[in-house]
C-alpha positions as CSV (number, residue, x, y, z in Angstrom):
1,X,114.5,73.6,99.1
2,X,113.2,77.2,98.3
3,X,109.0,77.2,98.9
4,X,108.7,79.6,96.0
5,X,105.5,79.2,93.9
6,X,106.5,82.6,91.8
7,X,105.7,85.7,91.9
8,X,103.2,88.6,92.3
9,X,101.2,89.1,89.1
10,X,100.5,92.8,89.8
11,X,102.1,95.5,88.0
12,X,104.4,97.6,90.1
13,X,107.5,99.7,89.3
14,X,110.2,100.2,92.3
15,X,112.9,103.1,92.5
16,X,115.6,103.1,95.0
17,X,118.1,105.7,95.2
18,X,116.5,107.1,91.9
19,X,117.3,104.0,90.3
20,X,114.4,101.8,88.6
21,X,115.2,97.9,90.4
22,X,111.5,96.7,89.0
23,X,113.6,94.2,86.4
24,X,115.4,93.0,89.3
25,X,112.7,92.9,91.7
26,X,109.9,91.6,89.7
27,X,110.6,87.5,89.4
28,X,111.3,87.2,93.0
29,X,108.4,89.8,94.9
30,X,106.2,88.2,97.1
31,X,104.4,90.7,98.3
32,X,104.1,94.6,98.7
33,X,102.2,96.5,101.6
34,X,101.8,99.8,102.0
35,X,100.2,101.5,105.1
36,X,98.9,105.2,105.2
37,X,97.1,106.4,108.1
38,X,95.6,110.0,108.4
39,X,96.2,109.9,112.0
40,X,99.6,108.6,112.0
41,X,103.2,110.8,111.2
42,X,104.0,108.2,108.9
43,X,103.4,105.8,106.1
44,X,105.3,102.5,105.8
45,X,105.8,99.8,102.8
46,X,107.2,96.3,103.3
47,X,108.3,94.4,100.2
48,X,108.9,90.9,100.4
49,X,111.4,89.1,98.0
50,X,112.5,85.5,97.7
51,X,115.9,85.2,98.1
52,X,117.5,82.5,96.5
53,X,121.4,81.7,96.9
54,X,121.6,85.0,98.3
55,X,121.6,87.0,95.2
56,X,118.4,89.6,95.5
57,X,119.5,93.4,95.8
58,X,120.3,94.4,99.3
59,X,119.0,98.3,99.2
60,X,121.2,100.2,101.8
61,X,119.2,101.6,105.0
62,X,118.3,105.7,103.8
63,X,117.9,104.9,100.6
64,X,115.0,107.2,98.7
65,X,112.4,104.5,97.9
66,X,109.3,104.5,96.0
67,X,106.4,102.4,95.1
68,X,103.9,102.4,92.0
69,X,101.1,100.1,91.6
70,X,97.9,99.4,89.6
71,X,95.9,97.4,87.6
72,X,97.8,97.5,84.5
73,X,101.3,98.7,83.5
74,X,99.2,101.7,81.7
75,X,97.3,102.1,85.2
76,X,99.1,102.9,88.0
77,X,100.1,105.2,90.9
78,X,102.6,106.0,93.4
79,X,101.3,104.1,96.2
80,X,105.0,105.0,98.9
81,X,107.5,107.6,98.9
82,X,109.9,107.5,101.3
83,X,112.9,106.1,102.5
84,X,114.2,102.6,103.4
85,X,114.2,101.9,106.8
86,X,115.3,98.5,107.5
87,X,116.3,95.6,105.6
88,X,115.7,91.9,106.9
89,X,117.1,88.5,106.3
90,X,115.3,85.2,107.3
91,X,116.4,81.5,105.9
92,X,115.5,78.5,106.6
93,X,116.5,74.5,105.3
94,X,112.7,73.8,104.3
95,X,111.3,77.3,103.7
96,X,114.7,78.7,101.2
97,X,115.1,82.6,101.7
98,X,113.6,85.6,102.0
99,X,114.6,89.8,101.8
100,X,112.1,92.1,103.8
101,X,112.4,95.5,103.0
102,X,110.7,97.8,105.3
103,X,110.3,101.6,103.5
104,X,108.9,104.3,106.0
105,X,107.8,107.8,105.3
106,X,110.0,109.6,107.7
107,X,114.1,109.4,107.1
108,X,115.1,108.2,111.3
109,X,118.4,108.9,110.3
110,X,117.4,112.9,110.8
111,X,116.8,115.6,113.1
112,X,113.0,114.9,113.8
113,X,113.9,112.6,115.8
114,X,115.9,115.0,118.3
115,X,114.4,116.4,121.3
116,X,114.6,119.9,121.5
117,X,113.2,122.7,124.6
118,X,111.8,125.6,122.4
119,X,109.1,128.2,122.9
120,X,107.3,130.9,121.1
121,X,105.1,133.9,122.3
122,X,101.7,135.6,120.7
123,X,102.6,134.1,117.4
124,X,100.6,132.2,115.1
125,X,100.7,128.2,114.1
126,X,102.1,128.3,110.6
127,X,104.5,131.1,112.1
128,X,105.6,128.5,114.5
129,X,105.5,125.2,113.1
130,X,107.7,126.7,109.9
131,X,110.5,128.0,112.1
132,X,110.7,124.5,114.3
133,X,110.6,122.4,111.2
134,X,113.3,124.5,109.7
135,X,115.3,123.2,112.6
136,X,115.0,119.4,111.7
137,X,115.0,120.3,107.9
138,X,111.6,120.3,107.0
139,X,110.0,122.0,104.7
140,X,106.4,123.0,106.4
141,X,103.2,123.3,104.9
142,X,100.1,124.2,106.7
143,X,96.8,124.0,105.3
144,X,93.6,125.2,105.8
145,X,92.2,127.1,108.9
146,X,95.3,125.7,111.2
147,X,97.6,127.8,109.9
148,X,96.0,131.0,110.8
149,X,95.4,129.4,114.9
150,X,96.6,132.2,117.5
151,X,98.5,131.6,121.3
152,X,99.8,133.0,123.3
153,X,102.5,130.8,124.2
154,X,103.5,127.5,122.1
155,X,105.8,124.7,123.6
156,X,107.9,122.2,123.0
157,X,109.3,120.7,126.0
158,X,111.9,117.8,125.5
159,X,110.1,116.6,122.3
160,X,111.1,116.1,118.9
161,X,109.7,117.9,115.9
162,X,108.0,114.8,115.2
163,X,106.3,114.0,118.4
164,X,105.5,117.6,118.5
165,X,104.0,117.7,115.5
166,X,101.6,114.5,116.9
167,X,100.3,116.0,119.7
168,X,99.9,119.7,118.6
169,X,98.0,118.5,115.3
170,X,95.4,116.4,117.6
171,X,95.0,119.4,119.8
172,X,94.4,121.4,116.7
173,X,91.8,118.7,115.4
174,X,94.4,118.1,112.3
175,X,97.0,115.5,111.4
176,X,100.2,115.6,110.7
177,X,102.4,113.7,108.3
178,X,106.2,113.9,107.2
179,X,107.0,112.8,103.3
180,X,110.4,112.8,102.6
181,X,112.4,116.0,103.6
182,X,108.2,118.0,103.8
183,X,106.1,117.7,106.9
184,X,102.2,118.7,106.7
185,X,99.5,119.8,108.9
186,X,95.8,119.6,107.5
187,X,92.6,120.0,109.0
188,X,90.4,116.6,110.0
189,X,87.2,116.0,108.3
190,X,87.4,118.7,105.5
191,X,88.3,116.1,102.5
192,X,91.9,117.6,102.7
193,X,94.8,115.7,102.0
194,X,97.6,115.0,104.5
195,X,99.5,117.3,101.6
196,X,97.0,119.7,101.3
197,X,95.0,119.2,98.2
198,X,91.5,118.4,97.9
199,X,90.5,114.8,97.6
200,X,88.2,113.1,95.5
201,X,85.6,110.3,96.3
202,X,86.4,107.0,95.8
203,X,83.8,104.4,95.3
204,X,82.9,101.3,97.0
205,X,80.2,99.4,95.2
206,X,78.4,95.9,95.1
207,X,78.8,94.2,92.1
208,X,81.3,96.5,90.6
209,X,84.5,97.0,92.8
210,X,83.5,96.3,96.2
211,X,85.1,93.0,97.5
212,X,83.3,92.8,101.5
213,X,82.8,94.7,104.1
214,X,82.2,95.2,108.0
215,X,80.5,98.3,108.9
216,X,79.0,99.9,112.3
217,X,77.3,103.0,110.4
218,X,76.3,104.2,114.2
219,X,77.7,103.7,117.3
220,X,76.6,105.6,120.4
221,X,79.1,105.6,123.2
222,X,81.5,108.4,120.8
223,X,79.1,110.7,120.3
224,X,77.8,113.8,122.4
225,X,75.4,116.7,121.3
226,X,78.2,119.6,122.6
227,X,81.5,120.1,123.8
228,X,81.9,122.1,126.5
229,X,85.6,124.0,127.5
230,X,86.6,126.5,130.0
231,X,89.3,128.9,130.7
232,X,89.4,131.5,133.8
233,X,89.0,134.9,132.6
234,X,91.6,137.3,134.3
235,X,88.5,140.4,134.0
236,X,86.1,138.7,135.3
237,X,88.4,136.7,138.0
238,X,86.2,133.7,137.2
239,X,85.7,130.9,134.9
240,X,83.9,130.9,131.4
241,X,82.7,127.8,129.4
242,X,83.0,127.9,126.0
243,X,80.4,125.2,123.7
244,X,81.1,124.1,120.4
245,X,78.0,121.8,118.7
246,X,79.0,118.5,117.5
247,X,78.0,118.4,113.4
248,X,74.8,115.7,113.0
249,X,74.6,114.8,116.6
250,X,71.4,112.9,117.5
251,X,72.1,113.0,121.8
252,X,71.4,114.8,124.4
253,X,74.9,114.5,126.2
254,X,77.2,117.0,126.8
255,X,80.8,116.6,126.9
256,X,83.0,118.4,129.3
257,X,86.7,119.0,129.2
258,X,88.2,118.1,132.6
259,X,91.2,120.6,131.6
260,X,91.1,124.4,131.8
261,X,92.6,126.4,129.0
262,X,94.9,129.6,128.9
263,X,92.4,131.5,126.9
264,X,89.4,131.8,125.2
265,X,90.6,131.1,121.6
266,X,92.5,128.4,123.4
267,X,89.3,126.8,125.0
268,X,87.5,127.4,121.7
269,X,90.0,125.5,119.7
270,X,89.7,122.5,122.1
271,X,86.2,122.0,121.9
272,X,86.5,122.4,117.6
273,X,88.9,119.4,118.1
274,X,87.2,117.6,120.6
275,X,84.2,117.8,118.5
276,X,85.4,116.9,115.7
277,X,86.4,113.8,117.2
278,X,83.1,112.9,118.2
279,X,81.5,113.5,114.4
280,X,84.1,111.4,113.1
281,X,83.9,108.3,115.9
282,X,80.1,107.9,115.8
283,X,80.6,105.4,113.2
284,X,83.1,103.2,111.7
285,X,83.8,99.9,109.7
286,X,86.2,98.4,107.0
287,X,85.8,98.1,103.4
288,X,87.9,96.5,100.7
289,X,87.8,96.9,97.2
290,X,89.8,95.7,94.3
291,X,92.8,97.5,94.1
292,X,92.7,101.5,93.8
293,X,95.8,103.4,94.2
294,X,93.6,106.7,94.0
295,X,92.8,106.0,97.3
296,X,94.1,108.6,100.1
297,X,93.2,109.6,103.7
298,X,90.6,111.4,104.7
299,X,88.9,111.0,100.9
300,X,85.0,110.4,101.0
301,X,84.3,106.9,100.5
302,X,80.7,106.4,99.2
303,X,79.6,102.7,100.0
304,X,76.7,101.4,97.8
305,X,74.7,97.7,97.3
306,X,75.5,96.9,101.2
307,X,72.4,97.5,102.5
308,X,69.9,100.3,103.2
309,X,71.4,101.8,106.4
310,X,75.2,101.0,105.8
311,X,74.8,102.8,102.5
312,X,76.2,106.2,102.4
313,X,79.3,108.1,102.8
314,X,82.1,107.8,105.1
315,X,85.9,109.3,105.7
316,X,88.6,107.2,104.8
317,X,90.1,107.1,108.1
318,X,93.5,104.4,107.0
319,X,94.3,102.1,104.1
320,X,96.7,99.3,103.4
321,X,97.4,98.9,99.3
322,X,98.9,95.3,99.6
323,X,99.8,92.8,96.6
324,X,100.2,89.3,97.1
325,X,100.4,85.9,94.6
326,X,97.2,84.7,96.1
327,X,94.8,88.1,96.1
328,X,96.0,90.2,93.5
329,X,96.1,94.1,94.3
330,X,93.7,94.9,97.0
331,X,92.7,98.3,98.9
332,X,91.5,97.2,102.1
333,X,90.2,100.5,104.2
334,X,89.4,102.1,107.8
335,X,86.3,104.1,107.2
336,X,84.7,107.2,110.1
337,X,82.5,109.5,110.0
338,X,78.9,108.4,108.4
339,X,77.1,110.9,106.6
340,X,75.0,111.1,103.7
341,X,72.0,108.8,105.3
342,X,74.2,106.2,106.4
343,X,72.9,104.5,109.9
344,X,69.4,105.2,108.4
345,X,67.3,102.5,107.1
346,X,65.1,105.0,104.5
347,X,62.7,102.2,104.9
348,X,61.5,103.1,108.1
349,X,58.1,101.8,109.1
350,X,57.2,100.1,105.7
351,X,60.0,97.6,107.2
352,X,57.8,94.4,107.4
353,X,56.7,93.8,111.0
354,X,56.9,90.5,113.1
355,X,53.7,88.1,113.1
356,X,51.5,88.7,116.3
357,X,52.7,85.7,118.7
358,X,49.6,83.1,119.0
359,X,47.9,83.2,122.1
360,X,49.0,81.5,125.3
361,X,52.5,80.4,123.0
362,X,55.7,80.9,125.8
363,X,53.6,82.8,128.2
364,X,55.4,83.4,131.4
365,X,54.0,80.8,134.2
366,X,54.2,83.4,136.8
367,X,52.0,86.1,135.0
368,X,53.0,89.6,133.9
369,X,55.7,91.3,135.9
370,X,55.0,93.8,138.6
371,X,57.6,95.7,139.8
372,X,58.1,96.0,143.8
């Protein structure tokens, strides 16, 4: 017997292989996810399908894939482009079955998965990271003030484009995503798109879109007042710390790399990263809202009708777009970063106070501490 109580409500249109499948897709879809991360190479998309007698389209593995959704067929967005990635059966005699298509950003099939040994000298990053890419077919794009960072030496030893990418984007204080046959490096914390463009703020209010929420607006163990690199300076045949002020720290703690660095543009660049880090981790929380495929990466979120404190702006850190017979299209999001008086109650000392506890009432019976 197939446990199938129909399917999702929410508009969405699918392409595989350039081909619209929507007709054939829409009376047996389940559900649609789709996970974007500003941190993370790549974003994923799982569609599930009922699959009675067998007979729902089997997309090959490779296949170009993409996802709009929205509100209303008039109102909607791609939400996934990329390729599919693996395609999964499951059956069973009292649950009937099921298709799981699992879409992912990044084509495995190609050469950013292949581990190369390359190096580079006295050369800049966009220099670099376009020659590389050429080598697993991507077309590079490098935004912002990353593309213009100086070494004098770049490696890449034993690791693909991909994992490459990763690690020389978080040293940089960027991320770094592949789309398709494109990769893309963009600065953290600058309300830049993974792709480069500048990103508009979406809104999270009570009463109007904003469905709950969990928020920390400030937490302390992230956060530090400076960062502080070194490098050894050949001249001076000694070594030279470098500081780099954390933006809206409130602490007196310093951090300090346990790493030296090649050079001083080098160290300077680690403590940039490092301190962008700590900006973005002093706060963080989750939001969800009724659906909005608007939403992107790194976009200011502006959270309102929470509550004095938690109100304010944050970075959209990660999102999931998901669609499902029970919830209808929801944006659920990772939020970073608090600014814009968030983690301040602009109450302050009006705040009601306590009553005075009556005399004598839960008075220790040994009297008022003294220390040794």
């Amino acid at each position: 017997m197939l446990d199938f109580d129909g399917p999702i409500e929410t508009p969405f249109e699918v392409t595989v292989g350039g081909v619209n499948v929507t007709s054939g897709f829409r009376a047996t879809t389940k559900s649609i996810t789709v996970n974007r991360a500003a941190r993370k190479v790549s974003d994923t998309a799982d569609i599930t399908l009922a699959d009675p007698d067998g007979s729902t389209f089997m997309p090959p593995t490779g296949a170009p894939i993409q996802i709009m959704m929205g509100l209303s067929t008039l109102d909607m967005g791609l939400a996934f482009d990329g390729f599919v990635d693996t395609v999964r059966s499951t059956g069973s005699k009292s649950g009937g079955r099921e298709i799981s298509i699992k879409g992912n950003s990044v084509d495995n099939k190609s050469k950013v998965k292949a581990p190369g040994m390359r190096s580079e000298d006295k050369n800049n990053f966009e220099a670099v990271a376009k020659k590389w890419g050429g080598l697993a077919d991507l077309d590079i794009r490098v935004a912002g003030d990353l593309a213009g960072v100086e070494r004098d030496f770049w490696l890449m030893q034993n690791e693909s484009f991909m994992q490459w990418g990763h690690r020389i984007a978080g040293e940089l204080g960027g991320a770094f995503k592949i789309i398709g046959k494109s990769g893309y490096f963009a600065p953290l914390n600058e309300g830049i798109s993974a792709t480069g463009k500048p990103l508009t703020a979406i809104s999270a209010a009570w009463g109007v879109n904003l469905l709950s929420w969990d928020v920390a607006p400030i937490i302390g163990r992230p956060q530090y007042g400076k960062i502080v690199s070194r490098h050894y300076d050949l001249n001076l045949a000694k070594y030279v710390t470098v500081e780099v002020a954390v933006d809206g720290a409130e602490v007196d703690v310093d951090f300090g790399s346990m790493f030296s660095d090649a050079t001083e543009a080098h160290s300077k660049q680690t403590a940039k990263a490092k301190a962008k880090e700590s900006e973005r981790e002093k706060g963080e929380g989750s939001v969800s809202v009724v659906g909005d495929y608007a939403a992107e990466p790194e976009a200011p979120l502006v959270l309102s009708g929470a509550r004095p404190g938690v109100d304010g702006t944050y970075t959209i850190d990660s999102l999931v777009q998901k669609a499902d017979k029970k919830s209808g299209f929801v944006t659920d999001l990772k939020i970073k970063r608090p600014t814009g008086g968030a983690g301040k109650d602009s109450r302050g000392s009006s705040a009601p106070t306590p009553p005075a506890r009556p005399a004598g009432l839960g008075e220790p019976m040994l009297g008022p501490f003294t220390p040794f």
